[in-house]
N, C-alpha and C positions, 0 to 999 in steps of 0.2 A: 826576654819575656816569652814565655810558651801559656799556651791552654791545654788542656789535654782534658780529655772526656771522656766516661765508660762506669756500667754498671750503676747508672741516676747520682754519680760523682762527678767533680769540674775540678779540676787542681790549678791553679793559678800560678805558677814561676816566675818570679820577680825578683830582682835588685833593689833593696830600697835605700834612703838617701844617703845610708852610711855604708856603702859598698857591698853589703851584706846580703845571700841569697836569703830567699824567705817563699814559703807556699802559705798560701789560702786554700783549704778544700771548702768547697760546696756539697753538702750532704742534702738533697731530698728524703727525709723520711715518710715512709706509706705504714700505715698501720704499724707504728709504735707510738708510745708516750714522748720518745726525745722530740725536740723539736729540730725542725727543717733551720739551714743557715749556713755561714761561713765559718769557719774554725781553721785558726794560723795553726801552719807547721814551724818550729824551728828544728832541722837537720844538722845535724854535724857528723861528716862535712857538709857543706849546700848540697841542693838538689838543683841539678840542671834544668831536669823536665820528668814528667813520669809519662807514663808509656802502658799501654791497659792493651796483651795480648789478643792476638786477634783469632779468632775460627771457633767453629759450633762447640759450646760450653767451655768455653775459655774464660775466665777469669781473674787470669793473675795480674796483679797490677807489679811493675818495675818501676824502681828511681832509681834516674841515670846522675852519678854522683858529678860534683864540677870541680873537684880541686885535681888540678895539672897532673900531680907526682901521685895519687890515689882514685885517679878516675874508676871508680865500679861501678856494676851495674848491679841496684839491692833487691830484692824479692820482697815487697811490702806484704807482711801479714799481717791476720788477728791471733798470731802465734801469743802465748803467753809468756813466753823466753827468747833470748837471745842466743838460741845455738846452746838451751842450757841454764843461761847465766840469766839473772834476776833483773826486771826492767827498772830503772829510777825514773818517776813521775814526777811531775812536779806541773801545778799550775798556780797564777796568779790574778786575783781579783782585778777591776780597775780600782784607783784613788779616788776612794766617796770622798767628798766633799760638801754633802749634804745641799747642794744649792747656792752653799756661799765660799768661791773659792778661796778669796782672800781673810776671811774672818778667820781667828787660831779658834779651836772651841776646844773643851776638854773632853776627852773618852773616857766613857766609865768601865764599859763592859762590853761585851759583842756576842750574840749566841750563831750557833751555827748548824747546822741540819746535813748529814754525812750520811752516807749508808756508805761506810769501811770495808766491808763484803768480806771482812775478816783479815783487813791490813792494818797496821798501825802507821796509824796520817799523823805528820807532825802540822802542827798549823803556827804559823811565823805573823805576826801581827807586826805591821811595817807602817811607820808616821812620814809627812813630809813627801811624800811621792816615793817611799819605800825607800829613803834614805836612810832612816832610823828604825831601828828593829826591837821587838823584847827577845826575849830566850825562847826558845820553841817550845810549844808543848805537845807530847804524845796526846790525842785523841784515847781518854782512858777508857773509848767500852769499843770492842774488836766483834761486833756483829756478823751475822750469818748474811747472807744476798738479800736484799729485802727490808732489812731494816733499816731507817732510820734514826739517828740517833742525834738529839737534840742534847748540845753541849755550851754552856755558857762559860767563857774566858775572859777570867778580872784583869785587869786591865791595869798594871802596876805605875806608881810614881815615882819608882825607885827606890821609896821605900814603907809605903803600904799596899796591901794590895786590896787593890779593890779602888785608892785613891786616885785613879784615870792618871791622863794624860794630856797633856796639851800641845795640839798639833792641826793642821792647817787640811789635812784629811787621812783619813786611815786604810788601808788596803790590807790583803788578807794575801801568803804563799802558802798552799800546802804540797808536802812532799809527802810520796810512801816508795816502798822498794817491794814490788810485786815480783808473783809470778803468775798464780792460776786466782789473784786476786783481780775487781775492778771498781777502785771505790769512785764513789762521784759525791756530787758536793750539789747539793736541790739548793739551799740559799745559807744567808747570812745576812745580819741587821747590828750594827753597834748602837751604842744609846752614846748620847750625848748631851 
């Protein structure tokens, strides 16, 4: 377990119960809209510990890798590429459950509020604690920085759409493959 600290960030390195390394950063934001909090890293390979360079205008942050046969040492940026090569994003809602975990209820629909930044976000609708999935769909409007784009996703029975689903709670995956994109996700509401 490490802590590391530098430039109003906390990284947290930890093991957790399934043998698995995992970070938490702590972000302080000062005058922006995002909000202040933690936000889990998954690395692959794990991250041992990061390490935030030291002397007047230093800035760079490193993560020291921890797998044996591949130990490196990474240069953490806000690069838009990898050496080049196109990022895959990917994040995951929690399992709503609206309040009642054990009740099945049916889903009808679910809208969502993206600003794409000019990426195409696939969004993955996942039942049961994301055991059960529909087919993905592209996010069909590919906005400029700034917009918002409010998009409603029927919700199939397998064979109407629009006739929900019934499931125990519903969570939301979205993927994009960036590079000089940064889409973000401001909310989401299913009806039930």
């Amino acid at each position: 377990t490490r802590l590391s600290w530098g430039d109003g960030r906390i990284f947290f390195n930890y093991i957790d119960s399934a043998s698995a390394r995992r970070t938490l950063e702590f972000r302080r934001r000062r005058d922006s809209a995002e909000e202040s909090g933690w936000f889990p890293h998954v690395y692959t390979p794990g991250i041992a510990a990061h390490y935030f360079e030291e002397g007047a205008n230093k800035h760079n942050l490193w993560a020291l890798g921890a797998d044996a046969t591949t130990a490196k040492l990474y240069l953490v940026t806000e690069a838009t590429s990898d050496a080049g090569t196109a990022i895959v994003m990917s994040a995951q809602t929690q399992s709503e459950n609206v309040g009642d975990p054990r009740k099945r209820k049916r889903w009808g629909d679910l809208i969502t509020e993206i600003d794409t930044n000019g990426a195409s976000v696939a969004v993955v609708i996942g039942f049961d604690n994301h055991t059960a999935t529909l087919t993905p769909s592209t996010s069909p409007v590919t906005g400029s920085s700034g917009t918002r784009q409010h998009t409603i996703h029927d919700i199939t029975d397998g064979t109407t759409v629009g006739g929900g689903r019934e499931a125990t709670n519903i969570s939301l995956r979205f993927t994009a493959t960036v590079t000089t994109e940064r889409p973000k996700l401001y909310t989401w509401e299913p009806t039930w």
